[in-house]
C-alpha positions as semicolon CSV with decimal commas, in nm:
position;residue;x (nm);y (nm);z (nm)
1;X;1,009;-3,047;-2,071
2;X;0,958;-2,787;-2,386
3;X;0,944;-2,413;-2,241
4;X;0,581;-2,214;-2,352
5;X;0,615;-1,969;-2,595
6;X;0,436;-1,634;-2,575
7;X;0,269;-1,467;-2,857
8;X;0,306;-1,084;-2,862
9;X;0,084;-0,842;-2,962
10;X;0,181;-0,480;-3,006
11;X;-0,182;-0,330;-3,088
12;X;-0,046;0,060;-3,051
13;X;-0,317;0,302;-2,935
14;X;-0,654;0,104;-2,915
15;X;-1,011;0,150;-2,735
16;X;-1,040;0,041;-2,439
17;X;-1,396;-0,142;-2,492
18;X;-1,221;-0,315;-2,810
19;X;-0,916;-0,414;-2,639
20;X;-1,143;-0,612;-2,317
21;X;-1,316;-0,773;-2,619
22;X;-1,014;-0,952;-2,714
23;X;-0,929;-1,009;-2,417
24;X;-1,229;-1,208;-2,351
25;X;-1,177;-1,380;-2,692
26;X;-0,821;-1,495;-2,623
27;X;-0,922;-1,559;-2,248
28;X;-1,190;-1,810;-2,398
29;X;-0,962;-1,997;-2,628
30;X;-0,688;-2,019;-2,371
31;X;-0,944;-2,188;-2,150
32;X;-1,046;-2,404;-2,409
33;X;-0,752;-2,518;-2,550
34;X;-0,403;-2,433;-2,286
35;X;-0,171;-2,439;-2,603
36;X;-0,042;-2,067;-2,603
37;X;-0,028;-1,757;-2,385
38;X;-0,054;-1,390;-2,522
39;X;0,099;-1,034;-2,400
40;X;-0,096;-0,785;-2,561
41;X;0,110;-0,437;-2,524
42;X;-0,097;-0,113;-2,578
43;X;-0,187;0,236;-2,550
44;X;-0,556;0,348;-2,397
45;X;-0,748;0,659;-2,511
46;X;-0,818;0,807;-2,184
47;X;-1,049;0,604;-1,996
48;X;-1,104;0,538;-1,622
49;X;-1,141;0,195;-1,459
50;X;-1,287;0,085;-1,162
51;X;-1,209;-0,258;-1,042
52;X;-1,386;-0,447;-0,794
53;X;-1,284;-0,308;-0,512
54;X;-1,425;0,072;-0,550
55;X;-1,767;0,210;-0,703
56;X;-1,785;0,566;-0,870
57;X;-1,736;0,772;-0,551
58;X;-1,385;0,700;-0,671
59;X;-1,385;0,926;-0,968
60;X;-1,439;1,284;-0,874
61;X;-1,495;1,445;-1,204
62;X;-1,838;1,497;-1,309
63;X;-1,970;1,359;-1,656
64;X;-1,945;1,760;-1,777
65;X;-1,564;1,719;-1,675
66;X;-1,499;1,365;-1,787
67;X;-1,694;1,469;-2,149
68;X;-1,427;1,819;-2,136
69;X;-1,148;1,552;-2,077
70;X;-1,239;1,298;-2,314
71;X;-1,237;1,030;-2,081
72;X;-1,467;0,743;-2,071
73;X;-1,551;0,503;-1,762
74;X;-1,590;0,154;-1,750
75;X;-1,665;-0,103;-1,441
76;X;-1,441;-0,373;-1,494
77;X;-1,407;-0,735;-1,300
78;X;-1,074;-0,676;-1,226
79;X;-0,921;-0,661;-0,880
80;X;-0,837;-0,286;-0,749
81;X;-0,999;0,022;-0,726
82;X;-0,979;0,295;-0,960
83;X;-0,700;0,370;-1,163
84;X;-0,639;0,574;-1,513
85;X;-0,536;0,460;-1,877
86;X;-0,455;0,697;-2,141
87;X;-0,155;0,883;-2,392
88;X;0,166;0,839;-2,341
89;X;0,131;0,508;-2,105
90;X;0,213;0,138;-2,163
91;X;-0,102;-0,081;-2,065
92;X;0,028;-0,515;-2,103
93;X;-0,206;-0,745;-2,050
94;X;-0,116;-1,109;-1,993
95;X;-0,396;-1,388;-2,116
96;X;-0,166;-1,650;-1,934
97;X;-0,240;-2,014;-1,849
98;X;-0,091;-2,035;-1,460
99;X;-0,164;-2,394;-1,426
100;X;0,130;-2,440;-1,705
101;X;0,340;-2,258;-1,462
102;X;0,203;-2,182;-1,087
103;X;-0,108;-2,132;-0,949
104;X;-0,046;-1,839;-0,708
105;X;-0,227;-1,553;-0,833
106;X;-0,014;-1,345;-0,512
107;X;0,277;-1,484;-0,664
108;X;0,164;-1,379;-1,018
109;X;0,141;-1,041;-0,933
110;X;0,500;-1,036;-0,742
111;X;0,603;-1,211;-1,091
112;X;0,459;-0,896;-1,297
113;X;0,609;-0,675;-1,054
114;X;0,868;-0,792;-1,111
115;X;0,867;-0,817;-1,457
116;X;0,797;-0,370;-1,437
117;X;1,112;-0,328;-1,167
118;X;1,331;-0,553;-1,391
119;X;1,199;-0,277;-1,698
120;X;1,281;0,018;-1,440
121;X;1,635;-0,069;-1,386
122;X;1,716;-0,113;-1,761
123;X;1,670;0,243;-1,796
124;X;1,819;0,338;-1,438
125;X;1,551;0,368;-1,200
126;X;1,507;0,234;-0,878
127;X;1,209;0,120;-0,829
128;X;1,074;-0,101;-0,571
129;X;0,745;-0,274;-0,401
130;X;0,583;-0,132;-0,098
131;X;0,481;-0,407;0,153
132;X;0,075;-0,389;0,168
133;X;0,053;-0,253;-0,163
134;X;0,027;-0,385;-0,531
135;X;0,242;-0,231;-0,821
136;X;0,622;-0,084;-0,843
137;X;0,704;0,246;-0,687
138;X;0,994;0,481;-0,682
139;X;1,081;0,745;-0,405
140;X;0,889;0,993;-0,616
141;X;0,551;0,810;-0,660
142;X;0,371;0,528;-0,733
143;X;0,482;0,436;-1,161
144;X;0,290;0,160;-1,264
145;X;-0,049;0,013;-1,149
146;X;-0,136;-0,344;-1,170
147;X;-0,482;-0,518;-1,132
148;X;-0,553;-0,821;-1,268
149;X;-0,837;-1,118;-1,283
150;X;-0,846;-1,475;-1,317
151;X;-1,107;-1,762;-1,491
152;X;-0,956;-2,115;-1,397
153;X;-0,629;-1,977;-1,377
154;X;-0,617;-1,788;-1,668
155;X;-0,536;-1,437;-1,626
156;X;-0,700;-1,113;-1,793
157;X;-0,632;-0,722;-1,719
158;X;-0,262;-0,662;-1,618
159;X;-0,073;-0,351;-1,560
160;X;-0,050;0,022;-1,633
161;X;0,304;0,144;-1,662
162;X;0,328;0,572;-1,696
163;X;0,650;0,641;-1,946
164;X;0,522;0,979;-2,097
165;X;0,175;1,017;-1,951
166;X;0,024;1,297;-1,858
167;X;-0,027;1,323;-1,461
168;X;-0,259;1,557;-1,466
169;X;-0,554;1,278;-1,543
170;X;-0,500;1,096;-1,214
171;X;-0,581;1,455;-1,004
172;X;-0,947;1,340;-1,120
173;X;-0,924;0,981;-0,955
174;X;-0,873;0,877;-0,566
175;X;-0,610;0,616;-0,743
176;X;-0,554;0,280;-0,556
177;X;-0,458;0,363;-0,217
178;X;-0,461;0,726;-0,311
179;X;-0,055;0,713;-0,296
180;X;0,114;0,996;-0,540
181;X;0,212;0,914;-0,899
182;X;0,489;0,985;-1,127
183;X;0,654;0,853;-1,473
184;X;0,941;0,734;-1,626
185;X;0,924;1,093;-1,818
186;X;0,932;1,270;-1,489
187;X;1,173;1,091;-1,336
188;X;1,445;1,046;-1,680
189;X;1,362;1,433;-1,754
190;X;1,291;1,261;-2,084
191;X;1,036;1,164;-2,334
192;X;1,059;0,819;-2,423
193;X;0,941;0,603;-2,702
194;X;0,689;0,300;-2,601
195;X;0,851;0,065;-2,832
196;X;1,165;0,092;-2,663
197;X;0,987;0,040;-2,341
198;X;0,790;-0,252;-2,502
199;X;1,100;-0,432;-2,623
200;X;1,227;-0,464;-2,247
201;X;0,894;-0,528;-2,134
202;X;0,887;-0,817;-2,340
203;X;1,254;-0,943;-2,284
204;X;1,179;-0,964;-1,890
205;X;0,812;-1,105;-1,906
206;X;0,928;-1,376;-2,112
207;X;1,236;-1,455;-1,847
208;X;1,048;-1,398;-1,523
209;X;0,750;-1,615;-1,651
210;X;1,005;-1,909;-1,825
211;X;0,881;-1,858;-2,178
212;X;1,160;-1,990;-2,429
213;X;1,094;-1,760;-2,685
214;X;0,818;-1,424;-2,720
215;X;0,698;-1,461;-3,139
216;X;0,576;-1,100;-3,211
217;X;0,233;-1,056;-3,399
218;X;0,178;-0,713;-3,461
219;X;-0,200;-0,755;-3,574
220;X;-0,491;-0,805;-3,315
């Protein structure tokens, strides 16, 4: 049987209300037609989230704050509770047909964990899951978030992965299970570039999920 191929898409720093519109659009077409898969690979504005599981007793800062910060908010139908997007982290998010490859949506999110902890090691970090909890930790904090949704086993939203992100943002969130955060910056003692982190991203995601190939489109 012929392995899937993914389609890429490195969209660099993009809004979050236009990057959920394509995700919708390519969610749609997946549905309709199950011949390809996307990873689109990112970089938010700042923006807060709040998934399904949490209302906006979650975010503490005040709309005075959040307008000082330059965040926006947005209630979004994936699973979760609150969590933060913004500079200096790598958002991915999968529009991925399971039924080509197994519908388990707890072991699609082991599968993207694994995916991130394959990533971590590649540049020397032990990272690791914590039973109970969703995403990949280390021993200094939680680095990368993951909350995703599903419409007849296609998925939407994805994870968050902190490289050079500013911390500070999440001090204005009760994040997920309120567990500390950290980055890759923080823990390397070094800035790193996103494409670097992107190419590995991509290298694992396509061998975790058994895609023969990932064809990079660099357009959205």
């Amino acid at each position: 049987m012929l392995k899937r191929v993914l389609e890429v898409r490195r969209l660099g720093r993009i809004g979050y209300a236009e990057a959920l519109a394509l995700q919708k659009k390519l969610e749609a077409e997946v549905i309709a037609e199950r011949k390809r898969d996307y990873l689109l690979l990112l970089e938010h504005p700042h923006t807060y989230t709040i998934g399904r599981r949490a209302d906006h007793s979650g975010v503490l800062a005040t709309a005075e704050i959040l307008k000082t910060l330059g965040a926006e908010v947005f209630e979004i139908d994936r699973g979760g509770k609150v969590t933060y997007h913004g500079l200096g982290q790598l958002v991915g998010y999968p529009i991925v047909n399971l039924s080509s490859f197994k519908e388990d949506v707890h072991l699609y999110v082991r599968n993207l964990e694994e995916v991130l902890i394959r990533t971590m090691s590649d540049f020397g970090i032990d990272a690791f899951r914590i039973e109970g909890l969703t995403g990949v930790h280390t021993k200094d904090g939680k680095v990368a978030a993951i909350g995703v949704h599903l419409k007849r086993w296609v998925t939407t939203h994805g994870f968050a992965l902190n490289v050079n992100t500013d911390l500070g943002y999440f001090n204005w969130i009760i994040a997920c299970e309120g567990e500390p955060v950290t980055s890759m910056e923080r823990l390397l003692g070094r800035e790193l570039e996103l494409s670097e982190v992107e190419d590995r991203i991509i290298e694992n995601f396509a061998a975790v999920f058994e895609f023969a190939a990932a064809a990079l489109s660099l357009g959205s």
